[in-house]
N, C-alpha and C positions, 0 to 999 in steps of 0.2 A: 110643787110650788114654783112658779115660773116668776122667782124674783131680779131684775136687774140691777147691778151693784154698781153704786155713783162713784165713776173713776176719775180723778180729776186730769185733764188734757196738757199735755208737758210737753212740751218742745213742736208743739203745730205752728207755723207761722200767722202769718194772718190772712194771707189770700189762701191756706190752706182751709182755713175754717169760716172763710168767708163762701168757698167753694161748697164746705159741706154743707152750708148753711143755704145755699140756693139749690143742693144737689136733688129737693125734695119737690121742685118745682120742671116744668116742661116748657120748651122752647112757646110763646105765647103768653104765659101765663106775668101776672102783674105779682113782683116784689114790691111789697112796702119799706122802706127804710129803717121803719121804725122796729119794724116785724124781725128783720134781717140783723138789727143790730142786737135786740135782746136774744134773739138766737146766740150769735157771737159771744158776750158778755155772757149767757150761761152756762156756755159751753165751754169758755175758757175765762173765768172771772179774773184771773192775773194779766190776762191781755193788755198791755202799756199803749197801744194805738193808740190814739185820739176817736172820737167820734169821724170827727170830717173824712181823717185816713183813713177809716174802716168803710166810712159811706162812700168814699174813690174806690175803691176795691170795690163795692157791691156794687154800684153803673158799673165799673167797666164788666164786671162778670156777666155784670145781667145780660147787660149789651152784646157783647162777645156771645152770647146763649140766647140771644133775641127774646129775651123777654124785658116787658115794658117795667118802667122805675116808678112810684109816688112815692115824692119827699115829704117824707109827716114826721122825720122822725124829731123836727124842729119843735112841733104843735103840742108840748108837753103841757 
């Protein structure tokens, strides 16, 4: 039985897991904001960020890794 056990994430930063959270993606490819943040927020639900803060960490990452941004994560 190949079951994976929900660990909860403790002492990652925030461009740490905003890292992990784009690592699934390739230089090219378009991040959504919105995609990007509920990645984050699942990943680490105690996360104190702000949205805004989290979404400056995911441009500059994306950018830094050359892949394109859409801001939707406003269009709730």
């Amino acid at each position: 039985m190949n079951a994976a056990l929900s660990v909860p994430v403790i002492g990652l930063t925030a461009q740490e897991l905003v890292s992990s959270a784009l690592s699934k993606f390739r230089a090219g490819d378009t991040i959504s904001t919105r995609a990007a943040l509920d990645a984050v927020r699942r990943t680490s639900p105690a996360c104190q960020d702000s949205d805004d803060d989290l979404v400056e960490l995911i441009v500059m990452t994306a950018i830094g890794k050359t892949m394109g941004v859409v801001f939707d994560h406003r269009a709730r």
